[in-house]
DSSP file (Angstrom, degrees, kcal/mol; ACC not computed):
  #  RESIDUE AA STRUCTURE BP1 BP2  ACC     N-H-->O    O-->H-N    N-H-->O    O-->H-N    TCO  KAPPA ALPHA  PHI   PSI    X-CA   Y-CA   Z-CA
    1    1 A X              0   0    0      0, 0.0     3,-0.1     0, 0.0    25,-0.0   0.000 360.0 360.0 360.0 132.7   16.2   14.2   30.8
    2    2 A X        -     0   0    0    152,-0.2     2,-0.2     1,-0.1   152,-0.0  -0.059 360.0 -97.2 -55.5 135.8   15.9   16.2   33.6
    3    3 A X        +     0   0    0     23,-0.1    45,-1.0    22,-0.1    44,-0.3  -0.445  56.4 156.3 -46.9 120.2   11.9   17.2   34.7
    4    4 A X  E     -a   48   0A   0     -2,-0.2    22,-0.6    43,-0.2    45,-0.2  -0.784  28.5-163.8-168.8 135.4   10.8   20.9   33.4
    5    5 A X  E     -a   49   0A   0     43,-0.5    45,-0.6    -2,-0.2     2,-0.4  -0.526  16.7-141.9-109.1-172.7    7.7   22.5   32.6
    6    6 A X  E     -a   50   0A   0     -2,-0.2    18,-2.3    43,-0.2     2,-0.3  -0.926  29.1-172.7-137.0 107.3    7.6   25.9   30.4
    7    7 A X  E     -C   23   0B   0     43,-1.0     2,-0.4    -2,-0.4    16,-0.2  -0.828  20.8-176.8-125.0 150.0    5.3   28.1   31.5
    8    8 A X  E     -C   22   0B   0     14,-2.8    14,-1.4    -2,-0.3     2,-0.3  -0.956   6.4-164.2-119.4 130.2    3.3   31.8   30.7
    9    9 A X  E     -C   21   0B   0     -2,-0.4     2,-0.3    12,-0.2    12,-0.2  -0.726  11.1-141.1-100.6 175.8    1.0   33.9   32.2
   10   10 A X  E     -     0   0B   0     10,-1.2     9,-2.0    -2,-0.3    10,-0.5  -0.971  17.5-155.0-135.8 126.3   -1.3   36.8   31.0
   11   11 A X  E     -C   18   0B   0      7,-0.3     2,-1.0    -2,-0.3     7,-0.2  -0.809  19.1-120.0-139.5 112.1   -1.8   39.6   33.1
   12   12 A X     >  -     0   0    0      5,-0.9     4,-1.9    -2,-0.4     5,-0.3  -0.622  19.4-147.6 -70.6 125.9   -4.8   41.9   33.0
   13   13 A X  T  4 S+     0   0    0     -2,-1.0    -1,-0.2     2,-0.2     5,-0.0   0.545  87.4  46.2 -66.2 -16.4   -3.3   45.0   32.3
   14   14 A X  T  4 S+     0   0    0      3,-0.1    -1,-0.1     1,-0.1    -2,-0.1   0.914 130.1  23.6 -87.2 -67.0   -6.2   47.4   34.6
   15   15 A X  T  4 S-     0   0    0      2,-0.1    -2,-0.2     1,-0.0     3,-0.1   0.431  95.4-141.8 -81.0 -11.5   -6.2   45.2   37.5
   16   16 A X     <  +     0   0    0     -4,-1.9     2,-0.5     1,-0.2    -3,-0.2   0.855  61.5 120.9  28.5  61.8   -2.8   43.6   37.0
   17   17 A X  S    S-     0   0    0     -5,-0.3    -5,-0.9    48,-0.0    -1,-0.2  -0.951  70.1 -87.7-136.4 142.5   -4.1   40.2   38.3
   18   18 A X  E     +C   11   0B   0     -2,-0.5    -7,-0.3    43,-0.4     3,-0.1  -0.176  32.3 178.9 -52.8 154.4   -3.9   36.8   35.8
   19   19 A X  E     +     0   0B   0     -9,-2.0     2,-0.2     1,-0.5    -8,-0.2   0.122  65.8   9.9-142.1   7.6   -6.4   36.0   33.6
   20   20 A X  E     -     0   0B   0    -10,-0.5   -10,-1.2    13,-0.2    -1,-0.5  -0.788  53.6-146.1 165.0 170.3   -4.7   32.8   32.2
   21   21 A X  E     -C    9   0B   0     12,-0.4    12,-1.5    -2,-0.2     2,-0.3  -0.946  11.2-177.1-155.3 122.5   -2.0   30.1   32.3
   22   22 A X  E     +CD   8  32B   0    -14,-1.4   -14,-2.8    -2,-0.3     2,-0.3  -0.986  10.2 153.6-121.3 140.2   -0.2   28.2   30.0
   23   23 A X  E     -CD   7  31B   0      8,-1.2     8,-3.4    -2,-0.3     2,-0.3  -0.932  17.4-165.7-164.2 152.0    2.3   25.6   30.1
   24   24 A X  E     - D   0  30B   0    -18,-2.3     6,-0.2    -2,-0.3     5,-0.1  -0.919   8.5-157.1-149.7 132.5    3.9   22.8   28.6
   25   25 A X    >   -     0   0    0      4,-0.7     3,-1.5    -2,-0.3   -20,-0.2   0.034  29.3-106.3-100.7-166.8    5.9   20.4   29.7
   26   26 A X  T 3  S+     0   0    0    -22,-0.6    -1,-0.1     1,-0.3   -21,-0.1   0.977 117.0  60.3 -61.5 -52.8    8.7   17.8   27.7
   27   27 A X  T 3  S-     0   0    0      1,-0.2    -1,-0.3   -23,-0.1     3,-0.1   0.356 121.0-110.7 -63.1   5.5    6.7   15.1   28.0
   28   28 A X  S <  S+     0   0    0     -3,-1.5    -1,-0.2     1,-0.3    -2,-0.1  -0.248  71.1 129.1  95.3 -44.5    3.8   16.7   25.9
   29   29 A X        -     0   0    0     -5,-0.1    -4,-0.7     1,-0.1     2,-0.4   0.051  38.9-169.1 -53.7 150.9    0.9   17.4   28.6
   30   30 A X  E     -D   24   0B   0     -6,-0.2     2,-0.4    -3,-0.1    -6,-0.3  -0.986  18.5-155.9-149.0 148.0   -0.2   20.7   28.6
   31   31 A X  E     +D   23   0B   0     -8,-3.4    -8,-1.2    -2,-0.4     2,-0.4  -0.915  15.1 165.4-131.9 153.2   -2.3   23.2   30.4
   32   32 A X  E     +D   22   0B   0     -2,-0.4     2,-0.2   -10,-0.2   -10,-0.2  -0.860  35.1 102.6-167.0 126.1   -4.2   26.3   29.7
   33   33 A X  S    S-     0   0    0    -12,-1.5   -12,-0.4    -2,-0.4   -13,-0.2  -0.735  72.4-110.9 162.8 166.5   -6.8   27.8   32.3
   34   34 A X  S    S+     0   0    0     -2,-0.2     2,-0.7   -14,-0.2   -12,-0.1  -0.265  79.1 119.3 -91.9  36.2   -7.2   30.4   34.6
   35   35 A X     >  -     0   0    0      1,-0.2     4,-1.3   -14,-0.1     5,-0.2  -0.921  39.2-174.0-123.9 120.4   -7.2   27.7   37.6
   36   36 A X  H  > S+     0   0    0     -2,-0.7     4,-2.0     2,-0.2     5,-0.4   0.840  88.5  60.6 -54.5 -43.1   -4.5   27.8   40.3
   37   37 A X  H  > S+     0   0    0      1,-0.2     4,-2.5     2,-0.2    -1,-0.1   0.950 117.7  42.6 -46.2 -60.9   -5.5   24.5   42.2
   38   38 A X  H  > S+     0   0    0      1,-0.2     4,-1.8     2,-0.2    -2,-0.2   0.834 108.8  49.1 -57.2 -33.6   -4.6   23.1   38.3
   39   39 A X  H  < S+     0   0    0     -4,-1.3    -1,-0.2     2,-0.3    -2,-0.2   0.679 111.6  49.3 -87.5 -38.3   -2.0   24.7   37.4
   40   40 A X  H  X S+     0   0    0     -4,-2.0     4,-1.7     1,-0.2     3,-0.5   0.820 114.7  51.2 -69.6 -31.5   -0.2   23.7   40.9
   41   41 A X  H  < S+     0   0    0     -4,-2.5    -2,-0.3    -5,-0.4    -3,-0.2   0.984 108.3  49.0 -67.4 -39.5   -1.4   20.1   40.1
   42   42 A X  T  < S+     0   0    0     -4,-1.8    -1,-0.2     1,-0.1    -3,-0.2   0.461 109.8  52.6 -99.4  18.7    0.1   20.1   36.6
   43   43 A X  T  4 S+     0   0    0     -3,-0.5    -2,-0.2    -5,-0.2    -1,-0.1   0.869  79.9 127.2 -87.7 -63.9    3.5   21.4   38.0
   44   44 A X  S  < S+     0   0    0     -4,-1.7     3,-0.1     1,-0.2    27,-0.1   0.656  79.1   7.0   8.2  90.0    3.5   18.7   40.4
   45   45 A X  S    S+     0   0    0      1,-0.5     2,-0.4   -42,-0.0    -1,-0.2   0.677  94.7 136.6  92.1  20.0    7.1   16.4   40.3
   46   46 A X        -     0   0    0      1,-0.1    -1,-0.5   -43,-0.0   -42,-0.1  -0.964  41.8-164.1-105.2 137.5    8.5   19.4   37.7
   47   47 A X        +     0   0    0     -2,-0.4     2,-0.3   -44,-0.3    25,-0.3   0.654  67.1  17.0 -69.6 -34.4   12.0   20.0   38.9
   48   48 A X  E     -a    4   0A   0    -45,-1.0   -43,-0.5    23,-0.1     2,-0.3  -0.948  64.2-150.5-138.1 163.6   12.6   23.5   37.1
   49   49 A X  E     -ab   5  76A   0     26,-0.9    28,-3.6    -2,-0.3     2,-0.3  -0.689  15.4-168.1-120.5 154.3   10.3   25.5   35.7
   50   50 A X  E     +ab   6  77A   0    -45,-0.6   -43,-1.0    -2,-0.3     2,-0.3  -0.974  18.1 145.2-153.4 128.6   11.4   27.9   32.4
   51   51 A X    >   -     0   0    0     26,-1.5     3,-0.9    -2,-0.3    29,-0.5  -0.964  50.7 -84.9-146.7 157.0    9.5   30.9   30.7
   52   52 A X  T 3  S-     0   0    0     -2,-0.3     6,-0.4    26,-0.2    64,-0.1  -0.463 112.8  -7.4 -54.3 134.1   10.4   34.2   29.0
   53   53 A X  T 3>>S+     0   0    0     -2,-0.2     5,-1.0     1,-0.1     4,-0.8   0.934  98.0 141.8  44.7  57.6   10.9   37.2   31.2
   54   54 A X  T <45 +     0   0    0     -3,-0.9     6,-0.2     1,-0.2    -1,-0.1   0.777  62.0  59.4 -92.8  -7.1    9.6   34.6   34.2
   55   55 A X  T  45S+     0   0    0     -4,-0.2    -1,-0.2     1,-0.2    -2,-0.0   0.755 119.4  25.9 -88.1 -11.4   11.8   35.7   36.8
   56   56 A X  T  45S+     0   0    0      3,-0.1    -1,-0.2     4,-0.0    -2,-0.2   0.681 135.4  18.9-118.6   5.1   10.4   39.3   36.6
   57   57 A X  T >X5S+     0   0    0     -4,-0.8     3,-2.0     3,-0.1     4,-0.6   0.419 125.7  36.2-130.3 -93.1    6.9   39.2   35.3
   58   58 A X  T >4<S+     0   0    0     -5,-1.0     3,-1.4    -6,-0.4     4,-0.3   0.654 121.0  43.6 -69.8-105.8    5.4   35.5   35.7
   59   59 A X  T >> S+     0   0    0      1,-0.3     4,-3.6     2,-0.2     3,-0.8   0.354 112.4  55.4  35.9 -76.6    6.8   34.6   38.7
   60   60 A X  H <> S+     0   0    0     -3,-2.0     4,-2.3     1,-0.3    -1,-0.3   0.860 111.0  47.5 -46.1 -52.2    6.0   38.3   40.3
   61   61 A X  H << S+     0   0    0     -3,-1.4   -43,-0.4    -4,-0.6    -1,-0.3   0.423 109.8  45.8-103.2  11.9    2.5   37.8   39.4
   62   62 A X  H X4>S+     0   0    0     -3,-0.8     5,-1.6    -4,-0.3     3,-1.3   0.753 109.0  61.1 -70.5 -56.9    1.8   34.2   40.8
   63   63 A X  H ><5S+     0   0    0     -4,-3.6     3,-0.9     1,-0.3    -2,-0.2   0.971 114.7  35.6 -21.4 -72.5    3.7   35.5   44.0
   64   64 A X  T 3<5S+     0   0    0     -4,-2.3    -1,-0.3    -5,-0.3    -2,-0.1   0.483  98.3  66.6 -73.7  -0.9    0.9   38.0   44.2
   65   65 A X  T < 5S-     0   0    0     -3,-1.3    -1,-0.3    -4,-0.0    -2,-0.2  -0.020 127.6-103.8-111.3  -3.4   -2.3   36.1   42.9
   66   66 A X  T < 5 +     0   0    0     -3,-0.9     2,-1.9     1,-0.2    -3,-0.2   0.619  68.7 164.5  75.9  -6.4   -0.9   34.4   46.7
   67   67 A X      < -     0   0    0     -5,-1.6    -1,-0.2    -6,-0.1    -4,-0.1  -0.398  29.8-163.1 -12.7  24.6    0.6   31.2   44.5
   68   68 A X        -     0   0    0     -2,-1.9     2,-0.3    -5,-0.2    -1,-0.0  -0.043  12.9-152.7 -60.5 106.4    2.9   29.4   46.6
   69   69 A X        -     0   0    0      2,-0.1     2,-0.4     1,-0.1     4,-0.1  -0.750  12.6-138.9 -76.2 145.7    4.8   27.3   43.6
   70   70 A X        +     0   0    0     -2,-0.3     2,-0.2     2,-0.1    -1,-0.1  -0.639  69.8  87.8-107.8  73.7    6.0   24.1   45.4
   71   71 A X  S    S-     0   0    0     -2,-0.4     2,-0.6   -27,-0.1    -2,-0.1  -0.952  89.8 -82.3-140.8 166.5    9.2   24.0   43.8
   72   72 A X    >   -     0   0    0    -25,-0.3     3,-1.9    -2,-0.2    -2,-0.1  -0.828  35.2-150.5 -96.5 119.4   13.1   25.5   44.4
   73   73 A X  T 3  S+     0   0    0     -2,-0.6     3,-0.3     1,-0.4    -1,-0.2   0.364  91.7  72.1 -63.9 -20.0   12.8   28.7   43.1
   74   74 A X  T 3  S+     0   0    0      1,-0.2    -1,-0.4    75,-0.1     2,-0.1   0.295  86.7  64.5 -76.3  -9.0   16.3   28.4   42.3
   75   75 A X  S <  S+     0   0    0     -3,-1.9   -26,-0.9   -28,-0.1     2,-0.5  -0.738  70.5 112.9-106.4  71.9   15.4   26.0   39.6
   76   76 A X  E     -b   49   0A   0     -3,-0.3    74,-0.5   -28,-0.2     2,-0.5  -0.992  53.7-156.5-149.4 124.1   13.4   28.5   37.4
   77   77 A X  E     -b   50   0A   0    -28,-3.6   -26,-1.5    -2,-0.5     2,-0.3  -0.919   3.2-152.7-119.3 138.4   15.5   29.2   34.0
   78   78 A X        -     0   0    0     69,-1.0   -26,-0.2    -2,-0.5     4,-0.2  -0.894   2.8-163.3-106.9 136.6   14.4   32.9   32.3
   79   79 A X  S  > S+     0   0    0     -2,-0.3     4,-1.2   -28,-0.2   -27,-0.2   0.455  81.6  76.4 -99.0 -13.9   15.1   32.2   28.3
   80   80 A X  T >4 S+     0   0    0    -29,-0.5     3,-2.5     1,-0.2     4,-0.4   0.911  92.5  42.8 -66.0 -84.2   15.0   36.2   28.1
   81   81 A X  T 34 S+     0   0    0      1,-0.3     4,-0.3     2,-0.2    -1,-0.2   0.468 114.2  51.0 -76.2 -26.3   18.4   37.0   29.6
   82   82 A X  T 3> S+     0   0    0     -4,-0.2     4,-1.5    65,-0.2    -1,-0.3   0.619  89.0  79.0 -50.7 -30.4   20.2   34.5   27.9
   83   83 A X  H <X S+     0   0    0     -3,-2.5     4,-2.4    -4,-1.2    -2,-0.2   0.934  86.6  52.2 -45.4 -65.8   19.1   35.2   24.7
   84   84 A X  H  4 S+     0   0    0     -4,-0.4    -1,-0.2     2,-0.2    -2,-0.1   0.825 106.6  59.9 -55.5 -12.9   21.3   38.3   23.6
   85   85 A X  H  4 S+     0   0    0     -4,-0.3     3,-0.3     1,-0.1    -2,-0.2   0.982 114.6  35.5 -66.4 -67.0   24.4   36.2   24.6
   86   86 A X  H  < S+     0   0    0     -4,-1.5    -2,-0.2     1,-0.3     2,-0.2   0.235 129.4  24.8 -74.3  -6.2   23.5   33.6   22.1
   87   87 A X    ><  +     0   0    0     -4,-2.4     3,-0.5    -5,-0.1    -1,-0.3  -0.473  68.1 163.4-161.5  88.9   22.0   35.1   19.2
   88   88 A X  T 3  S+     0   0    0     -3,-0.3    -2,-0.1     1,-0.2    -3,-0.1   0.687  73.9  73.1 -70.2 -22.9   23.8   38.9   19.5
   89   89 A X  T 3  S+     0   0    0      1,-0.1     2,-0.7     2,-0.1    -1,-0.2   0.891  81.4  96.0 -69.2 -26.4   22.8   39.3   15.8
   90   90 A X    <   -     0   0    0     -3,-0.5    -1,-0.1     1,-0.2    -3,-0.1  -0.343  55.1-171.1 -32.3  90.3   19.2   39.7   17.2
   91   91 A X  S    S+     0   0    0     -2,-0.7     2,-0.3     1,-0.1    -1,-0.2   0.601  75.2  35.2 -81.1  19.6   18.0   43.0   17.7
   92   92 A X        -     0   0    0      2,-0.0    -1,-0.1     1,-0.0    -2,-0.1  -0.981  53.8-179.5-157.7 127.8   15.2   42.2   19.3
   93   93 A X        +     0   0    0     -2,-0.3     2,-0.2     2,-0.1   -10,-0.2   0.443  41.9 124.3-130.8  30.5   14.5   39.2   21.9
   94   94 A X  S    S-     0   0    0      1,-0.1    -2,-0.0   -42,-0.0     3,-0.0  -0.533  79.1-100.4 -78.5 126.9   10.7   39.6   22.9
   95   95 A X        -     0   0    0     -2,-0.2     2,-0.2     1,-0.1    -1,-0.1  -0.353  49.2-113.1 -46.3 129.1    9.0   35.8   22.0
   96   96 A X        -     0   0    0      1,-0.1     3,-0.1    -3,-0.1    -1,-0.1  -0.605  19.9-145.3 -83.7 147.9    7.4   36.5   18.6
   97   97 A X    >   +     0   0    0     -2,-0.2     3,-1.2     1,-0.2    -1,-0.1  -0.101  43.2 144.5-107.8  19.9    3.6   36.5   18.4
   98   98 A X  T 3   +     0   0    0      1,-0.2    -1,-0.2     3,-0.0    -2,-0.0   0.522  61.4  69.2 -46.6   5.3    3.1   35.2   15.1
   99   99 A X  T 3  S+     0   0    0     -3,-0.1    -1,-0.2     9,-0.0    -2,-0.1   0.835  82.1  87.7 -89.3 -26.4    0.4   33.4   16.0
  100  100 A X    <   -     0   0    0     -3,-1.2     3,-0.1     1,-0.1     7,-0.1  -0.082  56.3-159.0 -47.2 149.6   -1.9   36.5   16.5
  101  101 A X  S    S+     0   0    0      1,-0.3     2,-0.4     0, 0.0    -1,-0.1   0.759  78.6  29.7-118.7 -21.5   -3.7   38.0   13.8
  102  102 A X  S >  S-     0   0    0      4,-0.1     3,-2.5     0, 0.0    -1,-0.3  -0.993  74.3-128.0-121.1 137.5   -4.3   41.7   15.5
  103  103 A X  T 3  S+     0   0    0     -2,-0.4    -3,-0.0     1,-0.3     0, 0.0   0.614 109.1  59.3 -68.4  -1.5   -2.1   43.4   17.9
  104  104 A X  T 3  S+     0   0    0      2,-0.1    -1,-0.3     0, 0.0     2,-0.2   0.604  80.3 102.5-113.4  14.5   -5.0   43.9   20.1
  105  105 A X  S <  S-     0   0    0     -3,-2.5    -5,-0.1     1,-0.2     0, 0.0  -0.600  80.9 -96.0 -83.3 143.5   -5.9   40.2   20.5
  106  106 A X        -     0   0    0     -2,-0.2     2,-0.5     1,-0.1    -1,-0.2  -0.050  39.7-103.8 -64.1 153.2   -4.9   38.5   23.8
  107  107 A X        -     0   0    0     -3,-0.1     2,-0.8    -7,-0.1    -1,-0.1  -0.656  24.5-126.3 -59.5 123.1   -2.1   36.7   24.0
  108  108 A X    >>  -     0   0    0     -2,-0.5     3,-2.7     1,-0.1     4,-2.0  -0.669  21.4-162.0 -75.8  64.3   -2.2   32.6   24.1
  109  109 A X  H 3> S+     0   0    0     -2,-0.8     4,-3.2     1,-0.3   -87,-0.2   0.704  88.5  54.1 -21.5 -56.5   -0.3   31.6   27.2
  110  110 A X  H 3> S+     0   0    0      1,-0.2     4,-0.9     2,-0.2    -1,-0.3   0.626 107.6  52.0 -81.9 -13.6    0.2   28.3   26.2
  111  111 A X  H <> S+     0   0    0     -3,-2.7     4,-1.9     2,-0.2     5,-0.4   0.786 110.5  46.8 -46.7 -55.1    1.8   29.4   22.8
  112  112 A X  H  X S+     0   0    0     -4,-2.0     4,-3.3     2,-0.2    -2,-0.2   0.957 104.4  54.7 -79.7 -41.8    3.8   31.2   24.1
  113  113 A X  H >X S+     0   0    0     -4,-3.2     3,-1.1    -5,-0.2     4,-0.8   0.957 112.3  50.3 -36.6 -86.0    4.9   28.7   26.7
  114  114 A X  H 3X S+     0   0    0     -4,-0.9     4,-1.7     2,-0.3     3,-0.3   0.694 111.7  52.7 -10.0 -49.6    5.5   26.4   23.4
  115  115 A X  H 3X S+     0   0    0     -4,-1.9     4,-2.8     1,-0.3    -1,-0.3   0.869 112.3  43.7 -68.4 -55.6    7.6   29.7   22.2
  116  116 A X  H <X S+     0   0    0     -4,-3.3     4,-0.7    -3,-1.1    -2,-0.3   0.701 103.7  55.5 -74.5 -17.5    9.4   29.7   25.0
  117  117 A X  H >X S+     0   0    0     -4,-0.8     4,-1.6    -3,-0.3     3,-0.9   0.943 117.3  57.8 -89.7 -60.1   10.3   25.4   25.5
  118  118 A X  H >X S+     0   0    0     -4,-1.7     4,-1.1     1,-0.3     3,-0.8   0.800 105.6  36.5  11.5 -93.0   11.7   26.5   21.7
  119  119 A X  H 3X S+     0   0    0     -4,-2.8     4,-2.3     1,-0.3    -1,-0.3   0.746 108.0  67.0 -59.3 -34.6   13.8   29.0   22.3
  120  120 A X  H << S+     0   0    0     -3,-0.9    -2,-0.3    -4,-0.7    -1,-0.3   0.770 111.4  34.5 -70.6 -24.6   15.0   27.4   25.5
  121  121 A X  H << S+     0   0    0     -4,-1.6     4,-0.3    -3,-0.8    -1,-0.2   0.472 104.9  63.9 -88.1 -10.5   16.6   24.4   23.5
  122  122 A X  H  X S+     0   0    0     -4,-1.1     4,-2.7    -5,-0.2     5,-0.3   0.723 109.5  47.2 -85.1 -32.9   17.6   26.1   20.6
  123  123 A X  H  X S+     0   0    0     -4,-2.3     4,-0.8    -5,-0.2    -2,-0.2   0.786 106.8  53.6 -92.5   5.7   19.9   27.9   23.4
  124  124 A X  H  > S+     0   0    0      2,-0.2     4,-2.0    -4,-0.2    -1,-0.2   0.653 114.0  45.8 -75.6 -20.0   21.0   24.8   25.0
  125  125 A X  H  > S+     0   0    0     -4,-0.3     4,-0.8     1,-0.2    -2,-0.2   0.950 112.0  45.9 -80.3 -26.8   22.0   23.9   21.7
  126  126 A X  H  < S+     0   0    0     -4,-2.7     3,-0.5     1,-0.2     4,-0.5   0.882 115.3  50.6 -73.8 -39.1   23.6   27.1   20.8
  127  127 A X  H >< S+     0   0    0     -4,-0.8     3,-2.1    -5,-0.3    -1,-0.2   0.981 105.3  56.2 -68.3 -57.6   25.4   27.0   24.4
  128  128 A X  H 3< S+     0   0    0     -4,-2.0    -1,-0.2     1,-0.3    -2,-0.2   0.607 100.7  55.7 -53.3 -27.8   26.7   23.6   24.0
  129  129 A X  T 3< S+     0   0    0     -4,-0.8     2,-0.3    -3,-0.5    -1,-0.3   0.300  86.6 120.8-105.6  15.2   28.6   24.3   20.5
  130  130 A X  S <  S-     0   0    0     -3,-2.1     5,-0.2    -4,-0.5    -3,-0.1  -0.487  80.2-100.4 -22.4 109.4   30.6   27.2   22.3
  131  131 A X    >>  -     0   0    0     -2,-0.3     4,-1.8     1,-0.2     3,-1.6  -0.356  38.0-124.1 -40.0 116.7   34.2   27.2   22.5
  132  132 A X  H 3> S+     0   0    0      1,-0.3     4,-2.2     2,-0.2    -1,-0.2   0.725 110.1  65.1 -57.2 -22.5   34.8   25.9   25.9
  133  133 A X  H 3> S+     0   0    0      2,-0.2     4,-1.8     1,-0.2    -1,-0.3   0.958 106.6  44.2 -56.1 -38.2   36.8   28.7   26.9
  134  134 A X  H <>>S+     0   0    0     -3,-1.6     4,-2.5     1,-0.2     5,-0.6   0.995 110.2  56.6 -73.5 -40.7   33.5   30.9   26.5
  135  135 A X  H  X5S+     0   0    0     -4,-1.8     4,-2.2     1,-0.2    -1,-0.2   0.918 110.9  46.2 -32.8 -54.2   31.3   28.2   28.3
  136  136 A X  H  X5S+     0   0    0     -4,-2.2     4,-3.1     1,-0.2    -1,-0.2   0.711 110.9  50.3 -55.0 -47.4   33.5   28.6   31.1
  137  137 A X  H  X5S+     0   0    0     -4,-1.8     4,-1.4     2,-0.2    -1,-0.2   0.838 111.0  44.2  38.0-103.8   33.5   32.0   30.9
  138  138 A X  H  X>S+     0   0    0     -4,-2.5     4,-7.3     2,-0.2     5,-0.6   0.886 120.8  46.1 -30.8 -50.7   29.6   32.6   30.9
  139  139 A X  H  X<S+     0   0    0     -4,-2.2     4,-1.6    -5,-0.6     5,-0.3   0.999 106.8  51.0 -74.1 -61.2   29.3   30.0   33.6
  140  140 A X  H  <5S+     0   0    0     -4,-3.1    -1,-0.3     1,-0.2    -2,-0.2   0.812 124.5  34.5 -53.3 -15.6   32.2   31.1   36.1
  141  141 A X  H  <5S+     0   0    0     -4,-1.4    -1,-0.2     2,-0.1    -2,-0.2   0.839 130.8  31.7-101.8 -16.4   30.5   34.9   35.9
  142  142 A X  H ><5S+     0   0    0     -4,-7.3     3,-4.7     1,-0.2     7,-0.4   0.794  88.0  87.1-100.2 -30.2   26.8   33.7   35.6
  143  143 A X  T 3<<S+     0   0    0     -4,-1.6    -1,-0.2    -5,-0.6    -4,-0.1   0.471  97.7  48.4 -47.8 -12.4   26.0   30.3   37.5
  144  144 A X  T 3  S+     0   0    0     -5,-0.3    -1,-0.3    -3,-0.1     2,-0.2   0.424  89.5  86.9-105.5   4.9   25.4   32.3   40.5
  145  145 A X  S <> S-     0   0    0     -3,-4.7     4,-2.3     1,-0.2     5,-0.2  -0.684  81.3-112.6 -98.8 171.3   23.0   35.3   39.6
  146  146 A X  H  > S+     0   0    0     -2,-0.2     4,-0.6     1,-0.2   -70,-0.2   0.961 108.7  51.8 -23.5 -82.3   19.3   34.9   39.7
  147  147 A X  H  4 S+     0   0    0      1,-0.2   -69,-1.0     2,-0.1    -1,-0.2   0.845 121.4  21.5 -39.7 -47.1   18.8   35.2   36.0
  148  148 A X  H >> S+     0   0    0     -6,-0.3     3,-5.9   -71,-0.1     4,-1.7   0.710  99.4  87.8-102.8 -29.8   21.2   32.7   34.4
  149  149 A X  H 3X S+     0   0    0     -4,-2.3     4,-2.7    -7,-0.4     5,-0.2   0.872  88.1  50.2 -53.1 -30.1   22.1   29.8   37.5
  150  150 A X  H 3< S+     0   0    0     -4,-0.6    -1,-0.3   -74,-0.5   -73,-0.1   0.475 103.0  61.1 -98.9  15.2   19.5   27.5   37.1
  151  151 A X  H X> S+     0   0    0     -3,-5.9     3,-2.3     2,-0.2     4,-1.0   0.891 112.0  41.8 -84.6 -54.0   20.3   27.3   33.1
  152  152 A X  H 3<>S+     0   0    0     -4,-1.7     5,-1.2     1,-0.3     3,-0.4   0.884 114.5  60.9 -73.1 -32.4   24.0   26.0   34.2
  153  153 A X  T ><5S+     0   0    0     -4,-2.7     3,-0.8     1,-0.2    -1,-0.3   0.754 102.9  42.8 -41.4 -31.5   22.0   23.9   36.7
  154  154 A X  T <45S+     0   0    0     -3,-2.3    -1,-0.2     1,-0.3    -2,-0.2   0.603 108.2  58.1-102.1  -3.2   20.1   22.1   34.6
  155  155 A X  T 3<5S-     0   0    0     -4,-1.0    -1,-0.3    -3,-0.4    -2,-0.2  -0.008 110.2-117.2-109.4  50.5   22.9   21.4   32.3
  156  156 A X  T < 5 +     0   0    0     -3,-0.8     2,-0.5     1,-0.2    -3,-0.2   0.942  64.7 157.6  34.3  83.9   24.9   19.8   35.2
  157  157 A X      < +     0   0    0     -5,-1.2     2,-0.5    -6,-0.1    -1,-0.2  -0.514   6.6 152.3-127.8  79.4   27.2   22.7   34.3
  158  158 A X        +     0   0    0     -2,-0.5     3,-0.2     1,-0.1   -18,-0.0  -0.950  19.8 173.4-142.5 115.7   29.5   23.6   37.4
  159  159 A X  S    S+     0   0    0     -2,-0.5    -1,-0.1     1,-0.1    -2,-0.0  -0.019  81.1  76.5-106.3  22.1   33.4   25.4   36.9
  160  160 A X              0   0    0      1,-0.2    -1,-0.1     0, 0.0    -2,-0.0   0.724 360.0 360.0-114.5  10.1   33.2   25.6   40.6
  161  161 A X              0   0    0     -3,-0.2    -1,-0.2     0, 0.0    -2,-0.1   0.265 360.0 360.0 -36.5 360.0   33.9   22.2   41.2
């Protein structure tokens, strides 16, 4: 299996600068702190990176915290935009917080990372039992945007051969 860690951050909402990190990767290791120096260390020899909404939130605010990830940015799979393709009966496709016990208690990064490794294989699975016409489909219109390419990437997934 191809390398990939699943990661969240938490964002102070006054100051809009992180206040935690979470991630976890296939192999089990896991990380949770507010330290960049780790957090770059326990990316270290992952080939994509995957979170919910990562390409427009986490992402954004690593960028700006001065965060140079040393990875191709082009391998970063968002589980968010994929979701309403693969389970339209959803009306709703925000990672659920059922682990909170009050809506005003922080968020758990590394849950939600967890939330997020989840969801991302339950839509490889869901993608994989498609009627190949639709794969094909998805892929010839999506394999090139931002959001969606580096899901068809990582499933060696290419109609443009």
């Amino acid at each position: 299996m191809r390398s990939i860690a699943f990661i969240d951050t938490e964002v102070e909402p006054g100051n809009k600068e992180i206040n935690d990190i979470g991630g976890i990767k296939t192999d089990g290791s896991s990380f949770h702190l507010g330290s960049f120096p780790g957090f770059r260390q326990f990316l270290q020899g992952t080939e994509f990176i995957c979170g919910h909404n990562i390409i427009h939130h986490d992402l954004k605010y690593l960028k700006k915290a001065g965060m140079a990830l040393e990875f191709d940015e082009s391998n970063t799979i968002d589980t968010l935009y994929f979701s309403p393709l693969l389970f339209p009966a959803k009306p709703y496709h925000a990672l659920v917080k059922d682990d909170k016990l009050q809506i005003d208690e922080l968020n758990n990064p590394l849950n939600d990372s967890i939330k997020a490794r989840d969801l991302f294989f339950d839509e490889v699975s869901v993608f994989r039992r498609l009627d190949t016409d639709l794969q094909e489909i998805y892929a010839q219109l999506l394999q090139t945007t931002q959001e969606f390419g580096a899901f068809f990437k990582f499933l060696n997934y290419n109609v443009f051969i």
